[in-house]
N, C-alpha and C positions, 0 to 999 in steps of 0.2 A: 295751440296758444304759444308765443312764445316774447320773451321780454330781453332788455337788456340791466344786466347789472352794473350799476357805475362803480368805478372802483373811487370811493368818495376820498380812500388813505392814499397820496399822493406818493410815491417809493422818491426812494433817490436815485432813479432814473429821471425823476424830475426836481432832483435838487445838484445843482451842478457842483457846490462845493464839498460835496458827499465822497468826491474822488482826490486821493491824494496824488499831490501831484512830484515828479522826483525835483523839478526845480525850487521848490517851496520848502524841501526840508534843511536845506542851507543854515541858518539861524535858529537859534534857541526859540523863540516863540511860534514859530510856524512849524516844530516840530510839535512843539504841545497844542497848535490848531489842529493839523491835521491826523494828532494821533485820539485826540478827541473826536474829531469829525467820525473817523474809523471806528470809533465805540461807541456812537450814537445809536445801535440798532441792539448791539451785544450788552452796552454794559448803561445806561443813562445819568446812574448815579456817577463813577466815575467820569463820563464825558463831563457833566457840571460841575464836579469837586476840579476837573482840571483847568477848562476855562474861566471860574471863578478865582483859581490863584493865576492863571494868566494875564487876568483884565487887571488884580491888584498887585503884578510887579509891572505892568506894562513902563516901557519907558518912556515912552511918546503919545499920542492921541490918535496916531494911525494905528499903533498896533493894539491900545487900548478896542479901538474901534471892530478892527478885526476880529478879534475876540469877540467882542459885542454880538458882531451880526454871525458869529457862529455859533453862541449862544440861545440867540433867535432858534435856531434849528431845535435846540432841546424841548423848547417848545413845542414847536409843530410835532417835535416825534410823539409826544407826549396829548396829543391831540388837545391842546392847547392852541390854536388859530389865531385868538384874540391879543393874547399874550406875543407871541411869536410875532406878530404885526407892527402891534408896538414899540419890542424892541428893533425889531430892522427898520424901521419909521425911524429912529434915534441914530443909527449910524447913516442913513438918507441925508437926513437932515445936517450931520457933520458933512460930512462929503461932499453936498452940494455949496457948503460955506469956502469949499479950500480951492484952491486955484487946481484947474485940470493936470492932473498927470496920469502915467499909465497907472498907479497904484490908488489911485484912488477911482478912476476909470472902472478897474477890476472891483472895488469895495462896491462902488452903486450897482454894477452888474450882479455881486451877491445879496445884495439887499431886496435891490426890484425882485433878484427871482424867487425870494422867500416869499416879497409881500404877494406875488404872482399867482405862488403854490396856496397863499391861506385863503388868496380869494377862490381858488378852484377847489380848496377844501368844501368852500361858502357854499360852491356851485356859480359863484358869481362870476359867468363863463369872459363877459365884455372885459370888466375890470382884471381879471388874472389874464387876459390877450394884452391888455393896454401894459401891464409890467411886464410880462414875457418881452413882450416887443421891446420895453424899452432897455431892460435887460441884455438881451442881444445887441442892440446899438451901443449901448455902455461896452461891450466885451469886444465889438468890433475895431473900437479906436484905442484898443491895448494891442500889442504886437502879439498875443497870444494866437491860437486856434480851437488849441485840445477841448475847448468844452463846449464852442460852438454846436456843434453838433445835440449836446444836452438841451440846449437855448430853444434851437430850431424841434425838436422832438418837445419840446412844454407848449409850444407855439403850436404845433401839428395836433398836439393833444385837444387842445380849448377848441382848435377850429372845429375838430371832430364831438366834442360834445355840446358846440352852439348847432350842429347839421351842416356844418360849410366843407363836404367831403373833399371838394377841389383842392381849396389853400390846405385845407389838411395832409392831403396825397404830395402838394407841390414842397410843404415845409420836412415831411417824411425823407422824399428823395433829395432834398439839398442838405440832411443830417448825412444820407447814406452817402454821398457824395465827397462832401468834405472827411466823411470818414476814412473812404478809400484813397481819397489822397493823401492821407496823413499816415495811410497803412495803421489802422485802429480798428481794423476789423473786429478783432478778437477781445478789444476791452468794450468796443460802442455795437458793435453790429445787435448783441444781445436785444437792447431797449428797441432799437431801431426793424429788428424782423418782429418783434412783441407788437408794437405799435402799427405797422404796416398788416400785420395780421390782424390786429382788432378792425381797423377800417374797411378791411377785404368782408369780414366778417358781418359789421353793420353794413356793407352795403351788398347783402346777404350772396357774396360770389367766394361760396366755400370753398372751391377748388384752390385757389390763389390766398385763400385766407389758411386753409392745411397746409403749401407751401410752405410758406413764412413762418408758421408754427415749427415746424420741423426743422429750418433753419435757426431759429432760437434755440428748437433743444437740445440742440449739438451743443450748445456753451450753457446751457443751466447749470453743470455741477458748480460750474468757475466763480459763479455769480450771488452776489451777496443775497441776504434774509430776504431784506426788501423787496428787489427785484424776484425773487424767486417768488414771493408768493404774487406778486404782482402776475406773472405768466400762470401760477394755478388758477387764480383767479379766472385770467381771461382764456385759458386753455378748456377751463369748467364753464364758461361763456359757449366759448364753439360747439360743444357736445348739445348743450341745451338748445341754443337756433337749430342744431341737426337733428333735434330729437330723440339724441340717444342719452337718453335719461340713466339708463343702465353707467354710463360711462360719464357721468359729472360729479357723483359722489365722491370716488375715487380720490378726485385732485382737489372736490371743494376741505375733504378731511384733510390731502397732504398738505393744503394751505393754512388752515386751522391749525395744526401740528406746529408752523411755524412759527406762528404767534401770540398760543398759548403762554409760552417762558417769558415772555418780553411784556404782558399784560396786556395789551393794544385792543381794550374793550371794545373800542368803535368796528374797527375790521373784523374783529370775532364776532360778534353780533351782526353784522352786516352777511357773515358768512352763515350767520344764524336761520336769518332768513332767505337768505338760497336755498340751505338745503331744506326750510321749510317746503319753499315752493318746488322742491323736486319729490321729494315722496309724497306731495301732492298728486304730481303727475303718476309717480306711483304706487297710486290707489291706497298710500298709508297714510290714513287722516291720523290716528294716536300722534304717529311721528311729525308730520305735518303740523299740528296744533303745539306740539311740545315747542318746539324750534320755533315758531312765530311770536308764542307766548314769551320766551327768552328774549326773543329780540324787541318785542313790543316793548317790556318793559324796561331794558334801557332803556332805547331810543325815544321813549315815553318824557322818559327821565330828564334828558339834554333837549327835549321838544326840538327833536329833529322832524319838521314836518312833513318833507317827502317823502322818508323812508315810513312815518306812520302810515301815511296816505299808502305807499305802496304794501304795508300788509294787513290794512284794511282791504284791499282789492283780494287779495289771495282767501284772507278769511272769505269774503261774501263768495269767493271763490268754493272754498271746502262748505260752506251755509249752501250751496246750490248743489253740490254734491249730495249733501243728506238731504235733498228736497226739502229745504226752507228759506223758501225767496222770503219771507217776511225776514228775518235773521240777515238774508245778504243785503235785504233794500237797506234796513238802515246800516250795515258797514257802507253800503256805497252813497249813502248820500250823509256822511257822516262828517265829509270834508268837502266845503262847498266854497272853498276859496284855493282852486288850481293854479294860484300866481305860483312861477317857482320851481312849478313838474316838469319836470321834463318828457320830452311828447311821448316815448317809450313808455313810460309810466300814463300819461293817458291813455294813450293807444290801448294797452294793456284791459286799464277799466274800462274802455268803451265796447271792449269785445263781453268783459262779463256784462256791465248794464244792458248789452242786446240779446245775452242769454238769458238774462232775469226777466226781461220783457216777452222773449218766446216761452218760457215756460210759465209767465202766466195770463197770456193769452193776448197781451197785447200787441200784435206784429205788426202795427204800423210804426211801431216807436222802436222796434225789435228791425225793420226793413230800413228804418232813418238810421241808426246805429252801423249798420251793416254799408249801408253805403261810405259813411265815414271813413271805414276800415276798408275800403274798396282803396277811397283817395288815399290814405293813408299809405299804403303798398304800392301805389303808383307813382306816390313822390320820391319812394327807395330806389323804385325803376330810374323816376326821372334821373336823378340823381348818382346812378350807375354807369347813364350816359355820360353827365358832364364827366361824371371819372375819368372817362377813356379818353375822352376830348381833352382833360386838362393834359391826362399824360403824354399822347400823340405832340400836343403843343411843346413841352416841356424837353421832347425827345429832341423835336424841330429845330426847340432855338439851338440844342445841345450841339446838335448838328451841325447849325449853321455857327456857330462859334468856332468849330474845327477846323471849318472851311475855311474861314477869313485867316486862323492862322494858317492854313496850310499856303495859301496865298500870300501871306506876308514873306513866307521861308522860299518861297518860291523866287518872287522878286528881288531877292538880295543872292542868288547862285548869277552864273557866267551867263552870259547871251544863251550858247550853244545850249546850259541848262535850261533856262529859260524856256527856249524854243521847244525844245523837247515835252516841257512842262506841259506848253500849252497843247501841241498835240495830244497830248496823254488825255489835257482837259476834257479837248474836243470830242476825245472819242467814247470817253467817257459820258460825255454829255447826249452825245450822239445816242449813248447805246444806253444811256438813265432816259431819253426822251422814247425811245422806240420799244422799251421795256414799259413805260408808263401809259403811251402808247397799247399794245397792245393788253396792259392790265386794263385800260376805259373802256375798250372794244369788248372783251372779256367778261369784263365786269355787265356793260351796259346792255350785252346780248344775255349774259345770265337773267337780269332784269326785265329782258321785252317776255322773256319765254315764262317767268315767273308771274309777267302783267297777262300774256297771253294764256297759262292757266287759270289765274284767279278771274279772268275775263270769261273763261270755259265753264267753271264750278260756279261764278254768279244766274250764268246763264242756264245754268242746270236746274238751278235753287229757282230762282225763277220759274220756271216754266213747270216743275212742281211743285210750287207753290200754289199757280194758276189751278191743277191740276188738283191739288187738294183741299180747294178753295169753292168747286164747281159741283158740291152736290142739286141736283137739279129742285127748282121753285119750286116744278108741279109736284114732285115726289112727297118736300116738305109740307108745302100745303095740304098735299091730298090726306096726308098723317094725322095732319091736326086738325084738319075737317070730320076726319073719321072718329078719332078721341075723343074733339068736342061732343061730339054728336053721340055719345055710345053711353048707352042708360047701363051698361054693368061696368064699373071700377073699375074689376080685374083687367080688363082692358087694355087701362091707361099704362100696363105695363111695355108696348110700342111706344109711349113717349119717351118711357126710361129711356126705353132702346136709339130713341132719334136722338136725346139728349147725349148718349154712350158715342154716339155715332161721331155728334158735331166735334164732340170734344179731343177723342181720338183723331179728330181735322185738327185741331189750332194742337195737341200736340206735336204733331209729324211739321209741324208749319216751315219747318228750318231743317228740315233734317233732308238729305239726300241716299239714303238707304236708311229699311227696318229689318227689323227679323222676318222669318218665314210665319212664326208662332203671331207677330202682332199682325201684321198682314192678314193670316186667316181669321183672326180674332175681328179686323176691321170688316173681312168681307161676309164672317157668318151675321153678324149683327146686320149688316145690310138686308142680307135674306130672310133674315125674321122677321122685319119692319114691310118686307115686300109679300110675307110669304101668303098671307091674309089674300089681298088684291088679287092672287092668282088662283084662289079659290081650293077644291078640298082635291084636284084633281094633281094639285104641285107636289113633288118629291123632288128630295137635295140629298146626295148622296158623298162623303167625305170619305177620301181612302187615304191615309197617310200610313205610307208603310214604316214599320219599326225601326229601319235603317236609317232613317229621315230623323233627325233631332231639329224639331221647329226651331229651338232658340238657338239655333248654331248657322241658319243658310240666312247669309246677308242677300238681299235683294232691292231692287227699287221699290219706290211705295206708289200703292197701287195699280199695281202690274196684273194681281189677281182682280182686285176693284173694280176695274174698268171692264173686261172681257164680264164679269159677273154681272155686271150690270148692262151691258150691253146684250147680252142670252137674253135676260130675262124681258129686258124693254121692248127690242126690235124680235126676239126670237122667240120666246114661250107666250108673252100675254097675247099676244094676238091667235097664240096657238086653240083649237078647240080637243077638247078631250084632253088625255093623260097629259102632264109635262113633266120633265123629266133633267134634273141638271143633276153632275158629278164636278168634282173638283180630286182630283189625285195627284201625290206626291210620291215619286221613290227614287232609289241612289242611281245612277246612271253613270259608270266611267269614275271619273273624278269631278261629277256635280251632281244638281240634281234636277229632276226632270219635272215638269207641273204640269198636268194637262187638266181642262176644262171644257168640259162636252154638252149639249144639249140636244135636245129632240125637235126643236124648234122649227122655225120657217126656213131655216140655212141663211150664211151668210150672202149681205148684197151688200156690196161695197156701193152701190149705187142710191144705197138709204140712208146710208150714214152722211149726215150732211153738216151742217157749221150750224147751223141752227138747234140739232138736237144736242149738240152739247158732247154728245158721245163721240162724234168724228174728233171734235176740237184735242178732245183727251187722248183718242187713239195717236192723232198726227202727233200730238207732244210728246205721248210716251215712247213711238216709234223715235224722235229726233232726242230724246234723252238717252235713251239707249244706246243710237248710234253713236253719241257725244261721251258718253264712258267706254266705247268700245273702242274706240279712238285711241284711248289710252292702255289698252289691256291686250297680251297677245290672244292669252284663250276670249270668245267672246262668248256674250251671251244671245240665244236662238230665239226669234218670236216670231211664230207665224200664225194667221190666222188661217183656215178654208174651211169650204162646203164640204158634208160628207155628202159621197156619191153612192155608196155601195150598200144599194138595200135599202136605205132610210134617211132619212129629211135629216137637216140640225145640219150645227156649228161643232169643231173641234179647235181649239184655242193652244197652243204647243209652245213653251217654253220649256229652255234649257241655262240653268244656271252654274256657273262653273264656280269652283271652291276658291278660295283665296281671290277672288275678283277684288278689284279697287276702286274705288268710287272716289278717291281723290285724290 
């Protein structure tokens, strides 16, 4: 099972005027903004005793203003949304009345990206896009840079928690971009490898999502409160998708640790129930139930309804654990209005509602449940694709941006450069066309050979398919003829056996090797069901020597099957007096050897015809055989012949070599 945690407390890596800037401390007020801003996390009471005597010496209405919508923040930090909306609504509202400048440009860019962050407090993923965005437009038509990159990383965020992994990956890389051109690696890269690792993460390609991590933790010491717990957070995120449960405690207490001093109930309790749901997974319900209860009852409190919803699922979660579906049915049907969830969080309960359905016996609603969860993980698939697509594209245009300048710098040198240029182009081009070239040849010969084995393995499947599909009418009928018809019960124990038989058919149905152990298991149940018919005069003799491990020699199915059935059909019933069949198995070399003997009439290839059904299966098994051996150096051996020497019958001779491959 695995879920994701929203981080609902938005850090100021998504509040852009969280950073002080050196141009801004120029002036007496915008020192006390931004030394305010800088103890919004450490000190809050201070941050509001400062910009409270800021707004009432302010000189003017700008910098009253400014003040204003930094105040706003005290808010938000204070998990206060409502409030915090409000007042950045009030310096909006100024701003939009004054005539455009770059200074008031910058006020509405800090305004939108407050009201931006309250709506993604909300979850209200549309509306906190719709300010990000305009937020960034505001900031664009300032001569600024430095915090673009913040703009574009709140933008990237929303995209990633409405599912739009695309624009999310594309607003990622135009943060990292702008960063490295302004050489800000080391104040921006932090938020920016955090964020690119969470999305790597959701779009569950770990390898690239641990990258990114590991790039962030190079600069965690540097990096303020917020940000930091923001990366335990999502650090104790990646352990959990990886399932190392062992290793998310760890960082979910180093973040807790954080935020303890500063009171930040909402994320302590959030963090609550994490580590609920991880001593969950490990097997500690005391522990479990303490921490869910803690956080229930907040979040009870401020009737935050997703997060109820989500540890209502965990409880019916630990209620299935103590075996009491009654207990988990009503947590999961306790909240019947899902506007709001986020699909992680449904995902999550549709995996328990299918477990609550299997364990009390309902599996058609446990099978509907299950498919959900099928689509579900196929849309993370789907959605891995456009990833790569978007990036490929992204790299494209990059490319081709390079180029048009490289060509502008080109046509403004001398002729003699000029010329030169072009040659360079050509051969360039020449040798990117003959290079592309032979990657399609490459590529599309990879592919025929790829079509041409999945062309080989369908044809395999196929024609055992046929092959296990083709137990004979008269065999079955004659079974339930005899059943029917037989006045003592004990009897009916050959129907178990046809029924054993059939069933053993529709499991093999798909498969292209079994064991050695089901195989014999398929062909003794065969000779039970026949052994009747052949009267009291039958004997079946089994040698499996000790070196021989059944569950260990992969082989075709029905390889014993056929030749068993063939002994007994064309070679012992007809027989009068004794009959007599063996099957032995022992190590031979580096495989293993199977032979199957009879005393019968000997073999006639001249009897086996298309009509009994038993040629059809020989000719198949022989051309599946050759069609794996195709692919294998050592092969495997089948012959059938007449014994000559002394006595009548068939000997049947296989040789199976170890590590064979079958696809």
């Amino acid at each position: 099972m695995k879920m994701k945690w929203t981080l609902y407390f938005l850090f100021a890596v998504l509040i852009l005027s969280c950073r002080k800037e050196p141009a801004q401390v120029e002036m007496k007020m915008d020192d006390v903004i931004a030394e305010a801003v800088d103890s919004l996390y450490s000190n809050l009471d201070y941050s509001r005793h400062l910009l409270r005597k800021a707004m009432k010496e302010a000189s003017d209405s700008l910098e009253f203003y400014n003040a204003l919508q930094a105040y706003s923040l005290t808010y938000f930090v204070a998990d206060q949304p409502d409030s915090a909306h409000i007042t950045a609504g009030r310096a909006v509202s100024f701003a939009e009345r004054q005539k455009p400048s770059e200074q008031i440009h910058h006020l509405l860019s800090l305004s939108y990206n407050c009201i931006g962050n309250c709506y993604g407090l909300l979850r209200k993923q549309d509306s906190a896009l719709y300010y990000f965005t305009k937020a960034l437009g505001s900031y664009e038509m300032t001569s600024k840079r430095e915090k673009a990159p913040d703009l574009c990383i709140n933008i990237a965020d929303m995209y990633m928690k409405s599912g739009d992994f695309v624009q999310s990956a594309l607003y990622y890389r135009r943060a990292l971009s702008i960063t490295d051109s302004l050489g800000m690696a080391d104040q921006l890269g932090f938020p920016i490898y955090t964020g690119l690792a969470q999305l790597y993460m959701e779009l569950r390609d770990f390898d690239l999502s641990d990258h990114y991590f590991h790039l962030a933790e190079n600069q965690y010491e540097e990096r303020m409160l917020n940000e930091k717990f923001f990366f335990c957070n999502t650090r104790a995120n990646y352990y959990f998708f990886t399932e190392e449960y062992e290793e998310v405690l760890p960082w979910l207490r180093k973040g807790k640790a954080l935020l303890i001093p500063g009171g930040y109930l909402f994320s302590i309790n959030l963090v609550n129930a994490n580590m609920g749901e991880i001593f969950f997974h490990l097997n500690q319900p005391d522990s479990a139930h303490y921490y869910l209860d803690e956080a229930e009852s907040y979040f009870s409190h401020i009737e935050e309804q997703p997060l109820i919803y989500h540890i209502n699922t965990l409880k019916a979660s630990l209620a299935l654990q103590d075996d009491n579906p009654q207990l988990a049915r009503r947590y999961l049907q306790s909240d019947n209005d899902n506007s709001g969830i986020e699909p992680t969080f449904l995902s999550l309960r549709n995996k328990y509602v299918q477990d609550y359905y299997a364990r009390t016996g309902n599996f058609r609603e446990a099978y509907a449940h299950l498919l959900k969860n099928v689509s579900m993980d196929d849309s993370i698939r789907s959605e891995r694709t456009r990833m790569r697509i978007a990036e490929l594209d992204m790299r494209y245009s990059q490319d081709t941006t390079l180029i048009k300048k490289e060509m502008l710098i080109s046509g403004q040198a001398s002729d003699i450069r000029s010329l030169r240029m072009k040659n360079i182009v050509w051969v360039m081009a020449c040798l990117l066309i003959a290079a592309i070239s032979t990657i399609v040849y490459i590529v599309m010969k990879k592919q025929k050979e790829l079509q041409w084995a999945n062309f080989h393995d369908q044809i395999i499947k196929l024609r055992l398919f046929n092959i296990r599909n083709r137990i004979s009418p008269h065999f079955m009928f004659n079974v339930l003829n005899r059943e029917i018809s037989a006045e003592n019960e004990s009897r009916h124990s050959d129907l178990t056996g046809l029924v054993l038989l059939l069933r053993r058919s529709l499991e093999m149905a798909d498969q292209t090797h079994i064991t050695l152990s089901q195989e014999l298991e398929f062909a003794q149940t065969y000779i039970q069901l026949e052994e009747e018919s052949l009267g009291p005069d039958f004997r079946v003799e089994w040698k499996i020597d000790l070196l021989v491990d059944p569950t260990a020699v992969i082989l075709p199915p029905m390889i014993i099957q056929i030749p068993v059935e063939n002994a007994i059909k064309h070679g012992l019933r007809p027989l009068e007096g004794e009959k007599r069949l063996s099957i032995s198995a022992v190590r031979e070399g580096k495989g293993t050897v199977i032979v199957i003997m009879d005393n019968g009439l000997g073999y006639q290839a001249e009897q086996v015809s298309l009509s009994t059904g038993t040629g059809t299966g020989l000719k198949v098994l022989y051309q599946s055989i050759e069609l794996f051996n195709s692919r294998n150096k050592e092969k495997i051996v089948f012959h059938i012949h007449r014994l000559e020497e002394g006595a009548s019958g068939t000997k049947v001779y296989m040789y199976i070599p170890d590590n064979f491959k079958f696809g």
